[in-house]
C-alpha positions, -999 to 999 in steps of 0.1 A, spaced: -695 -482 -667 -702 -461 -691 -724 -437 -667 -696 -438 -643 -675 -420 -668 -705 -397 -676 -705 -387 -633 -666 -382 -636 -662 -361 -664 -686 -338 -653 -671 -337 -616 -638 -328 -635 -658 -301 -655 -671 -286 -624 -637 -285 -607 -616 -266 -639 -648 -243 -633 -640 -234 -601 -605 -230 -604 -611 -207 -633 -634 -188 -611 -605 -179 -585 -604 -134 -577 -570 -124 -589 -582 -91 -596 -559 -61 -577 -572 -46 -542 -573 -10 -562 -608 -22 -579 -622 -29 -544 -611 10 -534 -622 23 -568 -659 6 -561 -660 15 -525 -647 52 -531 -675 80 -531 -682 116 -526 -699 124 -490 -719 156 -495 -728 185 -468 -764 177 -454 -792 185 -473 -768 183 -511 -768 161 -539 -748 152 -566 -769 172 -588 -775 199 -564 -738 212 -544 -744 244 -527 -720 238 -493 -681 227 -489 -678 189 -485 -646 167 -473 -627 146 -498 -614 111 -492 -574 109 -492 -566 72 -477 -590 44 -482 -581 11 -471 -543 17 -477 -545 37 -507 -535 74 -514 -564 96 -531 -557 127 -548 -584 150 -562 -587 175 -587 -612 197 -603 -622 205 -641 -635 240 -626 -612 258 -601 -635 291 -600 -668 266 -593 -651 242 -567 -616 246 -556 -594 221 -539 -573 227 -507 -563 201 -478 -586 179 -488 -615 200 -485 -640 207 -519 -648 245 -515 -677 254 -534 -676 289 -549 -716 298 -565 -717 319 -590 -744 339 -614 -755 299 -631 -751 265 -625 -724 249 -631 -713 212 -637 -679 203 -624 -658 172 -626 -638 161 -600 -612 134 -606 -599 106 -581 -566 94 -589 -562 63 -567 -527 51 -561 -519 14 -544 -489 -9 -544 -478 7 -576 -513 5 -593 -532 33 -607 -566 40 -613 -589 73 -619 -625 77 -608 -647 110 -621 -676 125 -607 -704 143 -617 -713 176 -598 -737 206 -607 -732 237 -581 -762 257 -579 -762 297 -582 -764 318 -558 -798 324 -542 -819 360 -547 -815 381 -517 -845 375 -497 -843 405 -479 -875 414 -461 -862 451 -457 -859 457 -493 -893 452 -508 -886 469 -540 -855 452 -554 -850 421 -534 -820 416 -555 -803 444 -541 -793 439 -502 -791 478 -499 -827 486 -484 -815 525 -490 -818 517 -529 -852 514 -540 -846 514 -575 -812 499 -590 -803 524 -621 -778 496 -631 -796 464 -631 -838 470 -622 -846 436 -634 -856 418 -600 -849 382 -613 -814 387 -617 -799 370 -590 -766 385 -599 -766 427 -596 -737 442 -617 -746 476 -595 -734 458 -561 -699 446 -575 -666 461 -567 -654 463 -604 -618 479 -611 -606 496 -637 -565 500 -643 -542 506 -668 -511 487 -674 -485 520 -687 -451 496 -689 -434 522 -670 -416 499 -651 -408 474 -683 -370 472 -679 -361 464 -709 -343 493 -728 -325 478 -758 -331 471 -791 -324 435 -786 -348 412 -776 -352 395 -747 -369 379 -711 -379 398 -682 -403 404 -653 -417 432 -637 -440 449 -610 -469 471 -628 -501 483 -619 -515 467 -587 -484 453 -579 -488 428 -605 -461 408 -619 -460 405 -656 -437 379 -676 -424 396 -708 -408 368 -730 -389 378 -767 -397 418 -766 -379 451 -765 -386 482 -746 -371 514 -768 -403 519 -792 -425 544 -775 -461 543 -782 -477 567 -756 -446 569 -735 -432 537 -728 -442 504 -745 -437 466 -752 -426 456 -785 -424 420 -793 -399 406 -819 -430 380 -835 -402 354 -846 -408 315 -837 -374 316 -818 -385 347 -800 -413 332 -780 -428 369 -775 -457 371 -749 -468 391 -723 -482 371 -693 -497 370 -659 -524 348 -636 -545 376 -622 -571 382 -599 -597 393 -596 -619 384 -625 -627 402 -661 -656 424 -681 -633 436 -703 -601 450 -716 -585 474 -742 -547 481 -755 -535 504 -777 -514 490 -808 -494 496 -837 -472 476 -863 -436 485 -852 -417 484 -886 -425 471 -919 -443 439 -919 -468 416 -892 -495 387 -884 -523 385 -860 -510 382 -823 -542 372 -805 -557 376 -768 -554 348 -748 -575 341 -718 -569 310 -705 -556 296 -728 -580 304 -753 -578 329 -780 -607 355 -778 -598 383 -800 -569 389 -830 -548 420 -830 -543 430 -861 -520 464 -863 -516 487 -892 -485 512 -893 -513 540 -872 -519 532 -836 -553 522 -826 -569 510 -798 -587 473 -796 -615 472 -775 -630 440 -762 -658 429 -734 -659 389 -724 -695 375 -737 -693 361 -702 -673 377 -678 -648 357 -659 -648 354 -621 -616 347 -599 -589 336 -614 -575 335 -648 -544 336 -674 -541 363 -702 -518 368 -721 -505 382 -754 -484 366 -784 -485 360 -817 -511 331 -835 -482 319 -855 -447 309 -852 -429 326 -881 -394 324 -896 -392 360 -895 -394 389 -876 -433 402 -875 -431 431 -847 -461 445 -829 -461 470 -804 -487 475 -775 -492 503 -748 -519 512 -723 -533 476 -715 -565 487 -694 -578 459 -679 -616 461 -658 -619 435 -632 -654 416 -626 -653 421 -583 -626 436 -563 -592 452 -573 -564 431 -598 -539 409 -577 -518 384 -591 -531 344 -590 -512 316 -583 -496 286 -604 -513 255 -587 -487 229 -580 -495 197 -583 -472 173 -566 -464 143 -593 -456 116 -562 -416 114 -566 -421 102 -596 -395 67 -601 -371 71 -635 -376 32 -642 -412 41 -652 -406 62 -671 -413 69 -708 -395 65 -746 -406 98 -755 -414 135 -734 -451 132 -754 -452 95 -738 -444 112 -702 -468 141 -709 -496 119 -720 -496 104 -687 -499 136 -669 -531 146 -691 -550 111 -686 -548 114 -649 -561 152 -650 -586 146 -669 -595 108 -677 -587 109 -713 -556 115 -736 -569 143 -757 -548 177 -758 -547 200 -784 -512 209 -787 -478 205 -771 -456 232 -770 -416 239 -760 -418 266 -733 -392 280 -712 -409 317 -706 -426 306 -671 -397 296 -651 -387 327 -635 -423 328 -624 -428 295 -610 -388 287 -594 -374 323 -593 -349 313 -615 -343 306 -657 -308 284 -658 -317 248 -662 -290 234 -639 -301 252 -609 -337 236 -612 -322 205 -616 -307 206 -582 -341 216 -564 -349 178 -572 -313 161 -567 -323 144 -533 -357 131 -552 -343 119 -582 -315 117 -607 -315 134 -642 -294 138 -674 -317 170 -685 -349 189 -684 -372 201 -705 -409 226 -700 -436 220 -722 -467 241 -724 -499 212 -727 -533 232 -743 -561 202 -729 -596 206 -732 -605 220 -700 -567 233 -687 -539 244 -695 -507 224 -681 -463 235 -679 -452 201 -676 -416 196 -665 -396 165 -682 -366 150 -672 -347 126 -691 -324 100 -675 -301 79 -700 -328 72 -727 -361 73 -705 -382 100 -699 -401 111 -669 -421 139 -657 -406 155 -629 -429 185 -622 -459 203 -637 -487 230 -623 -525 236 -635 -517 272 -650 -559 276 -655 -590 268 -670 -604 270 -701 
């Protein structure tokens, strides 16, 4: 008797066991495992040199993709376009996998290879240079540069603020068409100091929000302003490039001229603008004039704001807190919740919906959603920068809109 209870317990053993063994587990794992990146023949993971298609429905769910590097491989109908540059380059490229209200990211690993020496059989001197005319390069003779400086269509042009409309001594917001035809946003300045002719004084004050902005095209060497402290007192105002601060201006009450050139010169697109390091209590005024700017190929043109469409985002998932909402927007960009700071920012909005007043964004969205109020934050991440738009709705928050301004 005894071994028959032996035989039975272990039969009831082995049945809990295979109960406990029954696949709950959400169909989104099964798309996340079966989800890869198809290459262009002949390319690896380690070795992308051609534009390859992206996956945007697998087995019922939506795919979207985006890319740590937007000069290296940009994203556009579901088509990875590989832009090679002077070096190899490793990009990330991030699934975000959406089914039956379930979430989940997936990142891969690229490296994009430079561009290839020219191999031109005609130009047995420099085979760097296509030109078979040009036996000798005066700019760049070294033959294992695969990249030759003398062959690009660099541009030099000089921001004058001619066409600043601001006029008063107060401070305020504007746009306007300069050099190029590009559009600058001027946020917390004044336009009635002269420096040489015509400049752009900004009030410095935390309230103020003073900056000088634009996504250009085009690429940049180098650049140079000309500067001076506009009254009595000032802090460093810095030079921003993508959201990254690569030189201080530090006036005096003489003008003088900052000159800078990039370590590394940037290609395409890119963000620069001017404001001060600090927010200050007081007014700290600096003046600018003459902003020469020399592109790294081809003339200047205004960029773009990438939009990124957030899905018609639903209010009852929303947030207790705009840092809550924001934080979600910055995992599934980039896979993690690290950001460096968040900021209150109103000073794109012209730019990105053609208008400032609050109320008459809010009814761009009123057949996707309801809201009580808005809010624009500017997100500094690791590798981009982020204007998120927040809505609130009773007490839950919710983003409603953001755009990839650039990379870092």
């Amino acid at each position: 008797m005894k071994r028959v209870y032996i035989i039975l317990s272990m039969l009831l053993i082995g049945l809990l066991a295979a109960c406990g063994n029954t696949d709950t587990r959400h169909p989104i794992h099964d798309v996340y495992d079966a989800l890869d990146i198809t290459l262009s023949e002949g390319d690896s993971k380690n070795q992308v040199t051609k534009n390859f298609n992206l996956v945007t429905v697998l087995n019922g769910a939506v795919i979207e993709w985006f890319t740590s590097k937007t000069s290296v491989i940009k994203i556009q109908d579901g088509e990875a376009i590989v832009i090679r540059g002077e070096s190899d380059q490793t990009v990330t490229l991030t699934a975000i996998i959406k089914l039956d209200g379930e979430q989940l990211n997936k990142q891969f690993n690229l490296t994009v290879l430079k561009k290839e020496a020219d191999p031109d059989p005609l130009d047995p001197v420099d085979p760097v240079d296509p030109d078979p005319l040009d036996p000798v390069d005066p700019v760049d003779p070294d033959p294992l540069d695969p990249v030759d400086p003398g062959d690009l269509n660099s541009v030099t042009f000089t921001e004058t603020f001619d066409n600043l409309g601001l006029t008063l001594s107060s401070y305020d917001s504007t746009t306007f068409i300069g050099a190029y035809g590009i559009e600058w946003i001027v946020t917390g300045a004044r336009g009635d100091i002269d420096l040489n002719g015509k400049a752009l004084t900004f009030g410095g004050r935390a309230d103020d929000q003073s900056s000088l902005f634009a996504v250009l095209d085009g690429g940049i060497t180098s650049f140079s302003l000309k500067h001076k402290m506009a009254f009595t007192t000032i802090v460093p105002y810095g030079v921003y490039i993508n959201g990254v601060k690569v030189v201080d201006i530090v006036a005096t009450s003489s003008v003088q001229t900052l000159t800078f050139t990039l370590p590394t010169p940037i290609q395409g697109e890119y963000t620069f603008e001017i404001k001060p390091n600090t927010e200050e209590s007081s007014r700290k005024q600096l003046t600018i004039d003459d902003l020469t700017i020399t592109t790294y190929d081809g003339a200047p043109s205004n960029g773009s704001y990438v939009p990124v469409d957030p899905g018609n985002p639903d209010p009852s998932d929303g947030y207790q807190s705009h840092t809550d909402a924001i934080e979600d927007i910055v995992y599934s960009l980039t896979g993690s919740f690290d950001y460096v700071s968040i900021k209150n920012e109103s000073k794109y909005l012209d730019y990105i919906y053609g208008t400032t007043n609050y109320q008459d964004i809010m009814s761009m969205y009123n057949d996707q959603m309801d809201m009580d109020s808005i809010e624009f934050y500017y997100v500094d991440v690791a590798d981009i920068d982020v204007y998120v738009g927040v809505a609130k709705l009773g007490d839950i928050y919710f983003v409603f809109d953001y755009f990839v301004l650039g990379t870092n």
